[in-house]
Every structure is written in C-alpha cells, then in structure tokens.
C-alpha positions, 0 to 999 in steps of 0.5 A: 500500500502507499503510505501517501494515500494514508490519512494525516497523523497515520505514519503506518498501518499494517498487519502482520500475520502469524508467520511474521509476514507484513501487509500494509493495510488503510484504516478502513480495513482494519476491522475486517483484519480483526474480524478474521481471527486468523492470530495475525495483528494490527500495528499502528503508528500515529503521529499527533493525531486529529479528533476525528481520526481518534474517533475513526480508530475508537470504533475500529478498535473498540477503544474506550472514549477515556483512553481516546480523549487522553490520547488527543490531549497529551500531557498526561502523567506516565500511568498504565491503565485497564480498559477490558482487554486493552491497556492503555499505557502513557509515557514520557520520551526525550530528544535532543534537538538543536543542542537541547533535550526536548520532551515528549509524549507517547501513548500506547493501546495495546490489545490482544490483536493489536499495537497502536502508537501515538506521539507527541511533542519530541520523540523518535519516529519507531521505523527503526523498530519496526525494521528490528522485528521485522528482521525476526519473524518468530518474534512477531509471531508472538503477537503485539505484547512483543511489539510493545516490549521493542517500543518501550526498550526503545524509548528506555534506550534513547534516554542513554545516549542523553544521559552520558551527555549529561555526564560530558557536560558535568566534566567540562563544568567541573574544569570551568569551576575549578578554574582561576577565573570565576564565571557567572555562566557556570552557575547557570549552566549547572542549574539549567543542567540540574533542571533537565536531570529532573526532568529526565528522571521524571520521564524515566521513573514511572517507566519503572513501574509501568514496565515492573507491571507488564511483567507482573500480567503473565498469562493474560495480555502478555504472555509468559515467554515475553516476561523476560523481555519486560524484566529487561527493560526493566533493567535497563530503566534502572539502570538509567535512573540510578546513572540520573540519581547519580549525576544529580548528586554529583551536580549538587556537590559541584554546585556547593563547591562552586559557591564554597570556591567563590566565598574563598575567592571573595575572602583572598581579595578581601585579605589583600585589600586589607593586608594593603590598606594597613600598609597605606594607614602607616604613612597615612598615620605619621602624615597626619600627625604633621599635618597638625597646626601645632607648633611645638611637634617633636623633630620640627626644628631638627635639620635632619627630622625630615629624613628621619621620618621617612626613614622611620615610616618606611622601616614600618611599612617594611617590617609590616609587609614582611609580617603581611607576606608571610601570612599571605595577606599580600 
C-alpha cells in the first residue's frame, strides 16, 4: 500500500500475520483484519493525531472514549491503565534537538490483536523498530505484547545516549569551576543542567513501574515467554535512573563547591585589600600627625627630622609587609 494515500497523523498501518509476514493495510480495513481471527495483528503508528481520526480508530478498535480523549490531549502523567482487554499505557520520551533535550509524549493501546502508537511533542519516529522485528519473524509471531516490549526498550534506550551527555557536560563544568577565573555562566549552566536531570528522571521513573507491571500480567495480555523481555527493560530503566540519581548528586556537590570556591575567592581579595590598606594607614598615620597646626611637634626644628621620618615610616611599612607576606595577606 502507499503510505501517501494514508490519512494525516497515520505514519503506518499494517498487519502482520502469524508467520511474521507484513501487509500494509488503510484504516478502513482494519476491522475486517480483526474480524478474521486468523492470530495475525494490527500495528499502528500515529503521529499527533486529529479528533476525528481518534474517533475513526475508537470504533475500529473498540477503544474506550477515556483512553481516546487522553490520547488527543497529551500531557498526561506516565500511568498504565485497564480498559477490558486493552491497556492503555502513557509515557514520557526525550530528544535532543538543536543542542537541547526536548520532551515528549507517547501513548500506547495495546490489545490482544493489536499495537497502536501515538506521539507527541519530541520523540523518535519507531521505523527503526519496526525494521528490528521485522528482521525476526518468530518474534512477531508472538503477537503485539512483543511489539510493545521493542517500543518501550526503545524509548528506555534513547534516554542513554542523553544521559552520558549529561555526564560530558558535568566534566567540562567541573574544569570551568575549578578554574582561576570565576564565571557567572557556570552557575547557570549547572542549574539549567540540574533542571533537565529532573526532568529526565521524571520521564524515566514511572517507566519503572509501568514496565515492573507488564511483567507482573503473565498469562493474560502478555504472555509468559515475553516476561523476560519486560524484566529487561526493566533493567535497563534502572539502570538509567540510578546513572540520573547519580549525576544529580554529583551536580549538587559541584554546585556547593562552586559557591564554597567563590566565598574563598571573595575572602583572598578581601585579605589583600586589607593586608594593603594597613600598609597605606602607616604613612597615612605619621602624615597626619604633621599635618597638625601645632607648633611645638617633636623633630620640627631638627635639620635632619625630615629624613628621619621617612626613614622611620618606611622601616614600618617594611617590617609590616614582611609580617603581611608571610601570612599571605599580600
């Protein structure tokens, strides 16, 4: 079938028998696929989809109206629900674009004959997806649970590559903290990192829990040999998690020491200036003294007082610098 004559937000629709072959197919005749009971299955990727093509799919499918009006709404909390035999499950993805991780929205109605994917917002297109099972015709014969399993472990995998990105940038801002100079863009770029961190690892999280749970339904929506591909997505959502966990404490430290290396650096020029000003209070101080309108000041009528004040003024300052430079206050 041509995928141009598909109807806007449809990316693919296709059916895919139980030996594993595929068979492009228009919406239309979707119900007709399901009708068959021949253990074949529907596969659907949508993209940003219009209200009246939601509707269409509704009764194609027999989605419940709830899933179908969060579906065109997007927004939603990761969260896995039950709507008869059919499961509705919405989750958080993640892209980087343009140099800046953007986030997503993808929602999943998985029933037992068939897989349908929406997206939303920043997210990768699943052709790769499809290509790897299609590569495999025993997988697909397993029906749409195995479907959903390579979705969601591609969307856990493409948080990995974003979080080693984290961990680049978190090495190149910890050469610019420590570095001589003090750089108000530092402190921004930790917290806008630490931001995005946050952001992930609330994207990441729930996957946890929506994957623990699809493991946990052995024997009904997904079968029992699949299980074990669900534990593994499992791990790797952990994996990521506790990599996020780990950067963000690590941010949060660095940010400390940032501050704590500003504050010391505050504190040296608040020394210098010091250690100098009291230098400048010797001559300053004897200057003063015979700047006084007095007449009987000691060393007045001495033909070498002059010399003997500078002579005594700069031994002071002398001596007062050496003290000064031996505690590092000049």
């Amino acid at each position: 079938m041509d995928t141009t004559l598909l109807p806007t937000g449809v990316v693919t629709c296709a059916v895919y028998a139980r030996d594993g072959r595929r068979t492009d197919i228009g919406i239309d005749a979707i119900s007709d696929v399901l009708a068959a009971d021949d253990g074949s299955f529907v596969w659907l990727g949508l993209y940003e989809p219009e209200v009246a093509l939601l509707e269409c799919l509704q009764e194609e499918f027999g989605l419940h109206e709830l899933a179908i009006e969060d579906a065109h709404k997007a927004h939603q909390r990761p969260k896995i629900e039950a709507y008869g035999e059919t499961f509705f499950i919405a989750v958080h993805t993640a892209q980087r674009v343009d140099g800046e991780v953007r986030f997503g929205e993808t929602q999943l109605f998985v029933g037992p004959r068939f897989l349908i994917t929406v997206r939303h917002g920043a997210s990768l297109s699943y052709v790769p997806v499809r290509g790897r099972c299609e590569r495999d015709a025993r997988l697909m014969g397993m029906g749409p649970a195995y479907a959903l399993y390579a979705v969601l472990d591609y969307i856990v995998d493409n948080f990995q590559p974003i979080v080693q990105d984290y961990q680049q940038d978190l090495d190149e801002l910890e050469k610019s903290i420590f570095a001589e100079r003090y750089r108000s863009e530092t402190i921004k770029h930790l917290y806008r990192l630490k931001r995005e961190l946050t952001r992930t690892r609330m994207a990441v999280a729930p996957l946890m829990d929506i994957v623990a749970a699809l493991a946990r339904s052995q024997g009904g929506m997904i079968p029992r040999e699949i299980a074990p591909y669900f534990r593994d997505v499992h791990d790797h959502a952990i994996r990521v998690s506790d990599t996020i966990d780990v950067l963000r404490e690590m941010l949060t430290a660095a940010m400390s020491v940032n501050l704590s290396l500003v504050t010391v650096a505050q504190g040296e020029i608040v020394k210098r200036l010091a250690g100098w000003a009291a230098l400048a209070a010797v001559p300053t101080l004897v200057a003063s003294w015979y700047g006084m309108n007095f007449a009987s000041m000691p060393e007045l009528q001495a033909s070498h007082g002059y010399a003997v004040v500078i002579g005594v003024t700069a031994t002071a300052c002398t001596a007062l610098f050496a003290v000064l430079r031996r505690a590092r206050w000049v």
